[in-house]
VEXFI-695051 format. One record per residue (C-alpha): residue in one letter; z, y, x. Coordinates in steps of 0.2 Angstrom, whole numbers, padded with zeros to 4 digits, always signed. Example, Ala and Ser with C-alpha at 12.3 -4.5 7.8 and 13.67 -1.06 7.14 Angstrom:
BEGIN
A+0039-0022+0062;S+0036-0005+0068;
% end
This chain:
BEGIN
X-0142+0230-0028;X-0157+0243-0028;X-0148+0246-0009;X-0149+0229-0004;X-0166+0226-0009;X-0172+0240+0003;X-0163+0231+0013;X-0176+0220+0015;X-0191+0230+0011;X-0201+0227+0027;X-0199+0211+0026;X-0203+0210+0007;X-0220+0221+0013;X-0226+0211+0026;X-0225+0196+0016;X-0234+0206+0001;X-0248+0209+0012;X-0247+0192+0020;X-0250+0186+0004;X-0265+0196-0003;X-0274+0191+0010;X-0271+0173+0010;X-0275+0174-0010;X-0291+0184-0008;X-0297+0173+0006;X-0295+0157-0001;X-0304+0162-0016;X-0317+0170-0006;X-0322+0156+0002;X-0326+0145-0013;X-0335+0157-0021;X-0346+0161-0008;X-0348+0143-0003;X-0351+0142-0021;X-0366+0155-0021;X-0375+0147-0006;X-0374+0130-0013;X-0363+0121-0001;X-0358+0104-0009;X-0340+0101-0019;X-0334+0092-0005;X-0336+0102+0009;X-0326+0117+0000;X-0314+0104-0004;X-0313+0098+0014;X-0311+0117+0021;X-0295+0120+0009;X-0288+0104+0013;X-0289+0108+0032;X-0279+0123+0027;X-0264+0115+0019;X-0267+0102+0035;X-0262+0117+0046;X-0249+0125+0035;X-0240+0107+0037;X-0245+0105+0058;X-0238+0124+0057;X-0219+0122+0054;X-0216+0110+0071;X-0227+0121+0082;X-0218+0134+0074;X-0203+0131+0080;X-0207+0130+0098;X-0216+0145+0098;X-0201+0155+0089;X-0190+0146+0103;X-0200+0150+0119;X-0205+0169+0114;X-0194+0175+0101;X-0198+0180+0082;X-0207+0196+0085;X-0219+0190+0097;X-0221+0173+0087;X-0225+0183+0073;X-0236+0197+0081;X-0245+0183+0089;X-0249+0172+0072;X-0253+0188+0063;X-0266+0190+0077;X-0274+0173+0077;X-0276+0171+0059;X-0284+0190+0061;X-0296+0181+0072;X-0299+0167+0061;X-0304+0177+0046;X-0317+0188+0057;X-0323+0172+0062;X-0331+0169+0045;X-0339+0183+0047;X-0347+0177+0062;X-0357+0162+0057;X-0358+0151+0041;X-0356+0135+0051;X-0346+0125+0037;X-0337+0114+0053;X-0331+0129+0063;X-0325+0136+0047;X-0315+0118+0044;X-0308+0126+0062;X-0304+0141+0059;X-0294+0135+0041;X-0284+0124+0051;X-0279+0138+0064;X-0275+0149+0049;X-0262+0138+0040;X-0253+0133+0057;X-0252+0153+0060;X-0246+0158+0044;X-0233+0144+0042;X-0228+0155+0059;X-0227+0170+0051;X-0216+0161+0036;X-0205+0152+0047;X-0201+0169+0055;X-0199+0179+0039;X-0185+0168+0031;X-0175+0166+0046;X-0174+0183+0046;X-0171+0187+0028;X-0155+0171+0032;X-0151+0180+0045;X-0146+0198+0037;X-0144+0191+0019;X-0124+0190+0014;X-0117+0177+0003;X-0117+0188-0012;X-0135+0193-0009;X-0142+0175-0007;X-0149+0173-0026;X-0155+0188-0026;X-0164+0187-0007;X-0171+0172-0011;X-0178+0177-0030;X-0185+0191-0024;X-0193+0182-0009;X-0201+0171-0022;X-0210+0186-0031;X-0217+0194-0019;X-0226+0179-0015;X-0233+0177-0033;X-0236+0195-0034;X-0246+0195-0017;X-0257+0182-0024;X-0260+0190-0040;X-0265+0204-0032;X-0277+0194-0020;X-0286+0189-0035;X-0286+0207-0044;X-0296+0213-0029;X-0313+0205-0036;X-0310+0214-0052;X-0315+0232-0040;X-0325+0223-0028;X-0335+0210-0038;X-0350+0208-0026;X-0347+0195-0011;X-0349+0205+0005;X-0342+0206+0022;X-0330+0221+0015;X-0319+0205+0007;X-0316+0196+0024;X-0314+0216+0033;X-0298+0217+0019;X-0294+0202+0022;X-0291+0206+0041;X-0284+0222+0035;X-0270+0213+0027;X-0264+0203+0041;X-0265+0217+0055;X-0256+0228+0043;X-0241+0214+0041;X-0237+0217+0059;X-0233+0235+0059;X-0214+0233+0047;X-0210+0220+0059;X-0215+0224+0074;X-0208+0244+0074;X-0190+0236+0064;X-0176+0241+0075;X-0167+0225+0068;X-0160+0212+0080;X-0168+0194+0085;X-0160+0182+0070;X-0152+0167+0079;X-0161+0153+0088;X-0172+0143+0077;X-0166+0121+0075;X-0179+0109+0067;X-0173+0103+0050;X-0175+0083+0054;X-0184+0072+0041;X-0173+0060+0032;X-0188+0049+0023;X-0179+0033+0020;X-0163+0042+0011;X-0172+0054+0000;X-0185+0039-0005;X-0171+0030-0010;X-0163+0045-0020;X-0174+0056-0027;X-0191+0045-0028;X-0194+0055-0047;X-0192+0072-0038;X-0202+0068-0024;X-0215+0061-0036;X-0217+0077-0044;X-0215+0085-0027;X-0231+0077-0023;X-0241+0077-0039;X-0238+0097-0043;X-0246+0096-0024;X-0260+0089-0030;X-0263+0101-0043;X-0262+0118-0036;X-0271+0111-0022;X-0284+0107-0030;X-0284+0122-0040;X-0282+0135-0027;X-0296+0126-0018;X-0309+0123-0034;X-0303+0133-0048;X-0315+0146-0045;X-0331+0136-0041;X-0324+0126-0060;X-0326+0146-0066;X-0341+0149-0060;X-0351+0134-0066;X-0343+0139-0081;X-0353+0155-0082;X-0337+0167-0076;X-0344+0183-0067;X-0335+0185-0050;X-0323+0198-0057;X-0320+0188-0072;X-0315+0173-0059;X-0304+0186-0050;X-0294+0188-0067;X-0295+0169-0072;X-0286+0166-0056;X-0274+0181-0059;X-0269+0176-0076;X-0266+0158-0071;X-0254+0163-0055;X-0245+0176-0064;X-0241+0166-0078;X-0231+0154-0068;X-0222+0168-0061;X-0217+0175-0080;X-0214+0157-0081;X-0201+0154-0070;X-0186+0164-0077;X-0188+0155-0096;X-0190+0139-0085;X-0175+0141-0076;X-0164+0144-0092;X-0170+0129-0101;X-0166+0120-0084;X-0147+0125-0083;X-0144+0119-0102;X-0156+0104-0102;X-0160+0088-0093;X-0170+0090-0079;X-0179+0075-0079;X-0183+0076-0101;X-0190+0095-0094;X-0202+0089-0082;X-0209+0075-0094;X-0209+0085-0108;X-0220+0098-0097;X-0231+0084-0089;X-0237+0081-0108;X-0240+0095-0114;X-0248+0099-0097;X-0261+0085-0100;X-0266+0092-0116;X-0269+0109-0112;X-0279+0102-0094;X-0290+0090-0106;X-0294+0103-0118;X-0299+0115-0102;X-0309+0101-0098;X-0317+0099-0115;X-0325+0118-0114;X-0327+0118-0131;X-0318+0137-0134;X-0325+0153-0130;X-0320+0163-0116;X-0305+0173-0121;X-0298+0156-0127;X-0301+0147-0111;X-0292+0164-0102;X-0276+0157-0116;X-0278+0141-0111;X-0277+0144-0092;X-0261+0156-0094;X-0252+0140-0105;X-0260+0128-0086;X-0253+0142-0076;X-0235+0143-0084;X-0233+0124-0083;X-0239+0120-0068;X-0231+0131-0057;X-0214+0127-0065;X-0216+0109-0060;X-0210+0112-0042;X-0196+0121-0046;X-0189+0109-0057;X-0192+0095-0047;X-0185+0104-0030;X-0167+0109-0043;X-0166+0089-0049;X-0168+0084-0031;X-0154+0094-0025;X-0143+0088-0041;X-0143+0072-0033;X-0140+0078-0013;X-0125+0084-0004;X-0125+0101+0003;X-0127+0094+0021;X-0144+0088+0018;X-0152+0100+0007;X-0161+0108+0025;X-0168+0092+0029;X-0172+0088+0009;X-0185+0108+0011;X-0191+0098+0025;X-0195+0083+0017;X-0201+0093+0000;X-0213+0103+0012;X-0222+0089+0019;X-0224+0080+0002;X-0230+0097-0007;X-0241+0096+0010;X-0247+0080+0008;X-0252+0083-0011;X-0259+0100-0008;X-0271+0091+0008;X-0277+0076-0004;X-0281+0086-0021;X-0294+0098-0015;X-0302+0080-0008;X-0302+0071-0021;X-0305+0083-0036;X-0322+0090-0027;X-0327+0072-0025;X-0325+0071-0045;X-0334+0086-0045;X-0349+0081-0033;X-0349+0066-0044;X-0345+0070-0064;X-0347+0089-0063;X-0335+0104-0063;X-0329+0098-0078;X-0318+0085-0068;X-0307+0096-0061;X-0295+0097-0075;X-0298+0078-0079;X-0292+0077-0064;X-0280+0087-0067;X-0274+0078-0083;X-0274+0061-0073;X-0260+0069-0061;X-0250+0076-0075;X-0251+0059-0083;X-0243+0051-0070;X-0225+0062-0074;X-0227+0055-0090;X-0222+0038-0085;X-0214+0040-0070;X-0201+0053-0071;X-0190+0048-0090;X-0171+0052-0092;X-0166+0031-0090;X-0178+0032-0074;X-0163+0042-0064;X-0150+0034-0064;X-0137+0048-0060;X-0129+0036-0044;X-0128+0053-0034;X-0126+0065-0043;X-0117+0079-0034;X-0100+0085-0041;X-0108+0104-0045;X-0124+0098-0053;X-0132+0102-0062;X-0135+0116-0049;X-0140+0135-0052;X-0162+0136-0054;X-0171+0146-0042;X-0188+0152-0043;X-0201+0143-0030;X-0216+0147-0028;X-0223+0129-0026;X-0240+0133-0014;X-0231+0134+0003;X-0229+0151+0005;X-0213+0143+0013;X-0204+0134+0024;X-0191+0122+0029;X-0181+0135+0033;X-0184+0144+0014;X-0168+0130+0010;X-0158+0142+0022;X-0162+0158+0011;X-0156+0146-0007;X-0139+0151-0012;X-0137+0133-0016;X-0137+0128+0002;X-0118+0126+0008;X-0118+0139+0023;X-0104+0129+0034;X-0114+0114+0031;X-0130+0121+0038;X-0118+0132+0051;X-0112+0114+0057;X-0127+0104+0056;X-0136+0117+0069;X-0121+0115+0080;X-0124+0097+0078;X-0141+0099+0086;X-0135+0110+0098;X-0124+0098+0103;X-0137+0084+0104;X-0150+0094+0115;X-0137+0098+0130;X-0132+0079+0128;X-0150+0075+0132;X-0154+0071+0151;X-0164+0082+0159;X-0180+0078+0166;X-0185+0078+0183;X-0194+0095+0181;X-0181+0104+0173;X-0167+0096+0187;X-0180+0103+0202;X-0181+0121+0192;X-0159+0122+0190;X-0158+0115+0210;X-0171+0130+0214;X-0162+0141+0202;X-0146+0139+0211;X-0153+0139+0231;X-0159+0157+0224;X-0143+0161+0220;X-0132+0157+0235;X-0128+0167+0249;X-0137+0166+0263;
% end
């Protein structure tokens, strides 16, 4: 096991550091828009335009991995979001840092896109839970780490965005110096909206609502900390409490998943989810008690997409569960681009408090929506209820993560790419592409 796990240590590193930076950058930003006073709204705006990108990223991912390969796609991405994080540094221009957000997450959905193909490529069947598990916390662990970092540098200075870049230039150098071949030749997982509506509309619900809420509070969390009086290094470990709660989270999540209904789990955490966020809201405790209350938000929220992404596939063959992580992506996406929005506009309006009523309004929505006799059970798949995997639930993903779940029938993804295959030379070809084969071909006759 420790063998295999080395295995896959580069690529395990560069996601590490991938990570950090994305975590201390995000925070970063709202604290110093924070500190100069920009309005709830416009920090909101910039960390939508950053799950905006993450989404827009996985197409143009694709064709970029097609036309230059993984290691020049990745070097490439790692370079622009570089760029992008310098740029901050640059001007305080809130719209060209809308910009520069938005080229950020369409660069690092890249670098993801890259990453898992590769980890599918060179993980074996027996390896797959455990690849995919230890994908899931290094993610966590990157982020927690992000946030450690204002515990040692607690002033806001350029130095933060100089580690930032740091980060990302240092990713490249395990995957650009591997001596590993390509992985195989990238296929778009295809969006199948009108069947998974009509399968899993509690799943997806929950899909989009735990969206909503790390959305929003990866993007105004820490300006909630510091209108509630939080030093920066005290916000750097609020942050790192919360996120590394939902990762000690996830392994007690996923056993109570395998014995108990998946549905009567999600509700039961929605409610007590409610509680704790209107209590946060209340700030009635002192400090070390609203620390408490945040790891008890943390270990809740961030088990809400796992659960919701295992009760989806309960109820999906194995021959669509690539295009269901495509469909989950884009409504995760969706959620994650509207909460920052909307909970800075109840922010700008009510005060800071409003961002775990906001919260709490979400959370109430499960409550209703997703109950045992609300799923029916009409497709349930033969081996449900399936194994539970970790997830990290804040797009530090892809469609092709689905690839990676040892969940994922390998012949069925093996013969759905060969569909596709099949599909693009049935295509015509355009009149372009006809004039470049007849030139191709007078090259190549004799003369």
């Amino acid at each position: 096991m420790s063998q295999a796990l080395m295995a896959f240590s580069s690529l395990y590193f560069a996601t590490l550091l991938m990570l950090l930076g994305s975590g201390l950058l995000g925070t970063y930003l709202g604290l110093y828009l924070a500190a100069k006073e920009v309005s709830e709204i416009w920090i909101g705006v910039l960390m939508t335009g950053y799950y905006v990108g993450l989404v827009m990223g996985a197409s143009i991912g694709h064709r970029m991995i097609a036309r230059v390969g993984h290691i020049r796609a990745f070097v490439a991405s790692a370079g622009v979001v570089t760029a992008s994080v310098l740029g901050h540094a640059l001007t305080d221009n809130v719209s060209i840092w809308l910009a520069l957000r938005v080229l950020t997450g369409m660069a690092m959905m890249c670098q993801y896109m890259v990453l898992e193909s590769w980890l599918n490529e060179r993980a074996e069947s027996h390896q797959r839970g455990m690849v995919f598990a230890s994908y899931m916390v290094v993610t966590f662990l990157g982020l927690v780490l992000g946030q450690v970092v204002f515990t040692v540098m607690p002033t806001l200075q350029i130095e933060h965005l100089l580690f930032v870049a740091m980060c990302f230039s240092l990713c490249l150098v395990p995957v650009a110096v591997t001596k590993q071949i390509h992985p195989a030749p990238l296929h778009p997982a295809p969006l199948k909206v009108k069947l998974f509506v009509e399968r899993i509309p509690q799943a997806l619900t929950t899909i989009a609502v735990a969206g909503l809420m790390l959305g929003a509070f990866y993007g105004m969390a820490p300006v909630f900390a510091k209108t509630a009086g939080l030093t920066t290094s005290q916000i750097g470990i609020f942050m790192a409490v919360t996120i590394c709660a939902g990762l000690m989270a996830q392994w007690p999540a996923g056993w109570l998943s395998d014995r108990l209904d998946r549905s009567h789990l999600i509700q039961l955490n929605a409610i007590v989810l409610t509680g704790v966020s209107v209590l946060i809201a209340l700030d009635l405790l002192p400090g070390m008690a609203l620390m408490v209350l945040t790891s008890l938000f943390g270990l809740l929220v961030f088990t809400l997409y796992p659960l919701a992404v295992a009760l989806a596939n309960d109820h999906v063959e194995p021959d669509d569960r690539v295009p269901l992580s495509a469909m989950l992506l884009v409504t995760f996406g969706l959620g994650a681009s509207v909460g920052p929005l909307a909970s800075s506009a109840m922010m700008k309006l009510w005060g800071a408090d409003m961002l775990y009523v906001f919260m709490a309004c979400c959370s109430l929505v499960l409550v209703f929506r997703v109950r045992a006799g609300a799923v029916t059970g009409e497709h349930l798949v033969e081996e449900a209820p399936l194994h539970f995997m970790p997830a990290a639930g804040n797009l530090a993903s892809s469609p092709l993560a689905a690839a990676i779940d040892p969940r994922v029938d390998e012949q069925a993804v093996a013969d759905q790419m060969q569909d596709d295959v099949v599909e693009e030379e049935a295509a015509p070809l355009s009149e372009a592409e006809v004039a470049a084969a007849d030139a191709d071909q007078d090259d190549h006759r004799p003369g």
